[in-house]
C-alpha positions as CSV (number, residue, x, y, z in Angstrom):
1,X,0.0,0.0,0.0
2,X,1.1,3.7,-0.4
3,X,0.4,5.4,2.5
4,X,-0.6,8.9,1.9
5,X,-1.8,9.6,5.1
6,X,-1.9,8.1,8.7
7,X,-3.3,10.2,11.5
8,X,-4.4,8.9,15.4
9,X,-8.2,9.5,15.5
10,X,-9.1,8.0,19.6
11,X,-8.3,6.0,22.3
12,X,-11.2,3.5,23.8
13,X,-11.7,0.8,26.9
14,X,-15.1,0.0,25.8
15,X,-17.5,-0.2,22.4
16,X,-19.1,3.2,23.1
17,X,-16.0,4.7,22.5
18,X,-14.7,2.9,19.4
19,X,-14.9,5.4,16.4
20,X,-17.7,4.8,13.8
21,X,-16.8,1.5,11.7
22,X,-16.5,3.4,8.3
23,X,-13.8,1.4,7.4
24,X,-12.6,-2.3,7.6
25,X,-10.2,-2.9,10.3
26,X,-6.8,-4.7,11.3
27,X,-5.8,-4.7,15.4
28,X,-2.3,-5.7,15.9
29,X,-1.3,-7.4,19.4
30,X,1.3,-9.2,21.0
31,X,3.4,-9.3,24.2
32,X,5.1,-6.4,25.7
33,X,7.9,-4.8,24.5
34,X,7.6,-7.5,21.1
35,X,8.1,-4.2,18.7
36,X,4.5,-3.9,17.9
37,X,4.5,0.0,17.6
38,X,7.4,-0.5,15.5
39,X,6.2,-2.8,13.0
40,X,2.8,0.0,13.0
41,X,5.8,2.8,12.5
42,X,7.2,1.2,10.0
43,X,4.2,0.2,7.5
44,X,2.8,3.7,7.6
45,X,6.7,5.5,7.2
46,X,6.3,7.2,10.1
47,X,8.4,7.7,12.7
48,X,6.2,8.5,15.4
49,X,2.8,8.1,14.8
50,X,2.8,5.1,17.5
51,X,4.4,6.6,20.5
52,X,7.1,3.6,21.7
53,X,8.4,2.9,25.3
54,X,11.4,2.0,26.8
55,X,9.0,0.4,29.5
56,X,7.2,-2.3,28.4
57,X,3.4,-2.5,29.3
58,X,2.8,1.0,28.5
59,X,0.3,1.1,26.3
60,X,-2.7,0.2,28.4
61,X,-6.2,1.6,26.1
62,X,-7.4,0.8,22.3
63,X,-5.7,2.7,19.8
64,X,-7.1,3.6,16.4
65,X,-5.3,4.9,13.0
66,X,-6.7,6.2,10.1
67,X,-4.5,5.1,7.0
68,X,-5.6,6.8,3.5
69,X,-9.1,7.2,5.2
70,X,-10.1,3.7,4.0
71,X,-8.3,1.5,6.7
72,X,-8.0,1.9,10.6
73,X,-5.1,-0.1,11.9
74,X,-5.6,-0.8,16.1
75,X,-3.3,-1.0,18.2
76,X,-4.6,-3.2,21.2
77,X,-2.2,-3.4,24.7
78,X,0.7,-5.5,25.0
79,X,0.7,-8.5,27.3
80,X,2.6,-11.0,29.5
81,X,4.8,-7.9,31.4
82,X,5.7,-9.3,34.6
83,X,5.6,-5.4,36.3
84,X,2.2,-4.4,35.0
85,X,0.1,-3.9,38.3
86,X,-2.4,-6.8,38.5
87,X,-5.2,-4.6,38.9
88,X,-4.4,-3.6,35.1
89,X,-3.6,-6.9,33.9
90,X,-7.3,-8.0,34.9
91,X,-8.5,-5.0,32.9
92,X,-6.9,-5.6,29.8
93,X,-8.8,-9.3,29.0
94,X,-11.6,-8.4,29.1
95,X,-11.3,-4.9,27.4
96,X,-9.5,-7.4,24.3
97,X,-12.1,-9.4,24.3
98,X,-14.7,-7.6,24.0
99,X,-13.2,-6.3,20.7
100,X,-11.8,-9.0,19.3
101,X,-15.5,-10.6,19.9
102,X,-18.2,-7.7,19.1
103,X,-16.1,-5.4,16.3
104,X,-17.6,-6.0,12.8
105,X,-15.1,-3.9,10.6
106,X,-12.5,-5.9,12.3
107,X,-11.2,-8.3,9.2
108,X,-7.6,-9.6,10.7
109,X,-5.1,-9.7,13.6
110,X,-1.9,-9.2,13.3
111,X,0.1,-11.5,16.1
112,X,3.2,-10.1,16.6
113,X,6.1,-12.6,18.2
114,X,10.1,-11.6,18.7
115,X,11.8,-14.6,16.6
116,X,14.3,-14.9,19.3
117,X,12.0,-16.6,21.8
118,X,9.7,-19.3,21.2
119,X,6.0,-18.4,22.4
120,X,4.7,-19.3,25.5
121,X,0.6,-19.8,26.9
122,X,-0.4,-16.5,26.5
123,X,0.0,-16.6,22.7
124,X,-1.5,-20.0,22.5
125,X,-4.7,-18.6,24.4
126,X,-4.7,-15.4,22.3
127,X,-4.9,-17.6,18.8
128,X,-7.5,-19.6,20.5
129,X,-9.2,-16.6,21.1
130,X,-9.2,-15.4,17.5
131,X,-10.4,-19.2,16.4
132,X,-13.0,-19.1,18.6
133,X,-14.2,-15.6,17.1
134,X,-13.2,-16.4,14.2
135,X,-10.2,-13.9,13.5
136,X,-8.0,-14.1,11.0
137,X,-4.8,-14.3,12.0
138,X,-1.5,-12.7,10.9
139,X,1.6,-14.0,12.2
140,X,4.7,-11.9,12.3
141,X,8.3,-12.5,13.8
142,X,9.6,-9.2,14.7
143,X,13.0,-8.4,15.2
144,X,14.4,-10.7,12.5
145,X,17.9,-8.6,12.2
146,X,19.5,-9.9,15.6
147,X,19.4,-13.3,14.2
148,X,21.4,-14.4,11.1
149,X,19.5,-15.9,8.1
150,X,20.2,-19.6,9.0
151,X,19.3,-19.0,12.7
152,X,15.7,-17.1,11.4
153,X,14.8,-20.0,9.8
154,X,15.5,-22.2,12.4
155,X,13.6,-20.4,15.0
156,X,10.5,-20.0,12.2
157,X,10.3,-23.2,12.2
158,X,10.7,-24.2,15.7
159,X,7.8,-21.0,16.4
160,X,5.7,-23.1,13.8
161,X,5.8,-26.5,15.5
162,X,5.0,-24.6,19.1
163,X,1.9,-22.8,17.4
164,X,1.1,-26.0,15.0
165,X,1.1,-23.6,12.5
166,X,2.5,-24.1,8.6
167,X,5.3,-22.5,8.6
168,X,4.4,-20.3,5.3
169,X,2.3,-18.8,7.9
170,X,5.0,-16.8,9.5
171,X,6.2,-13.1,8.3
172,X,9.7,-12.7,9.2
173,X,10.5,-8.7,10.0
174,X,12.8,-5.8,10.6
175,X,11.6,-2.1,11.8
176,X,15.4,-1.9,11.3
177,X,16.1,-3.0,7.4
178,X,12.3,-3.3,6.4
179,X,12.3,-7.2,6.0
180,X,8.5,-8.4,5.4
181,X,7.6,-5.3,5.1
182,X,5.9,-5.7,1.6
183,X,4.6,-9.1,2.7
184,X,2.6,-7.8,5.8
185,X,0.8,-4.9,3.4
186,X,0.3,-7.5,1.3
187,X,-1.6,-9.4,4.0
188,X,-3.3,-6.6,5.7
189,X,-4.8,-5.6,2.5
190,X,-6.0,-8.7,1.3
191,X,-7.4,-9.6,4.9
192,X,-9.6,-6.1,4.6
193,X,-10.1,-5.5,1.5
194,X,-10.1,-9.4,-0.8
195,X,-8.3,-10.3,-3.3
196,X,-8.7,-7.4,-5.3
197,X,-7.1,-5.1,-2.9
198,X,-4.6,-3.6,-5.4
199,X,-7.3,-1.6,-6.4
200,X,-7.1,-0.1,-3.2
201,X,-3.6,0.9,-3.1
């Protein structure tokens, strides 16, 4: 996609405050500190758009972007941060949830996984959650430039046996040297828009 514009529009906890559905929608989510705002950074060529923390857990409400005013990309809170207050922990399931279960113009989830570690439960119940609604998934490996080539494609493959996934599935990536980039666009747009989503570009 060529992004021509990308601007925040709100912040939400609950459906009454989600912005009108106007256009179809793809939620990114993952654990804490996993590069997520990043990767969101990256595909619209922005530096900033997605504010990034050097402590993890930060981001704690529902994020919408506007991209080209015919796609909102959502950036949901990150997960599994052993200092997040339990208090806010308990919050976020349920706020997630209730998204991932009730949004209509949601078309796709992007799950975003650092290569280097192999996931743990909280990934496996978050792609159970997106079965049972029936979410399409994306699956991205972030961080792919600390790991040399052969040692990516061992870990993709050792990530795809943990997640019983094929591993075809998996969208190796670098915020750094733009690695997958072109193959999560490509992903994104035919998630929300079908397989005609060049005409969208």
């Amino acid at each position: 996609m060529i992004v021509k514009s990308a601007a925040f529009i709100t912040s939400a906890v609950k459906p009454d405050q989600y912005p009108e559905d106007l256009y179809p929608e793809v939620a990114f989510a993952g654990r804490s500190n996993v590069g997520k705002s990043s990767l969101i950074n990256t595909l619209v060529n922005r530096k900033r758009l997605v504010k990034t923390s050097s402590t993890p857990g930060r981001t704690q409400l529902i994020n919408f972007f506007s991209v080209n005013d015919s796609l909102f990309l959502v950036d949901l809170p990150g997960y599994g941060y052993a200092k997040v207050p339990a208090a806010v922990k308990r919050k976020w399931g349920p706020m997630i949830e209730t998204y991932l279960k009730g949004r209509d113009s949601l078309a796709a989830v992007v799950l975003i996984l650092d290569i280097r570690r192999l996931p743990g439960i909280e990934e496996q119940n978050f792609i159970d959650w997106l079965n049972l609604y029936r979410r399409t998934p994306i699956l991205v490996l972030t961080k792919a430039d600390k790991l040399s080539k052969i040692k990516r494609q061992k870990q993709a493959r050792a990530i795809s046996a943990a997640l019983s996934v094929d591993e075809s599935a998996l969208i190796q990536f670098s915020a750094k040297t733009r690695l997958g980039k072109p193959a999560v666009w490509s992903a994104v747009e035919r998630a929300a828009f079908g397989e005609n989503h060049e005409h969208y570009r």
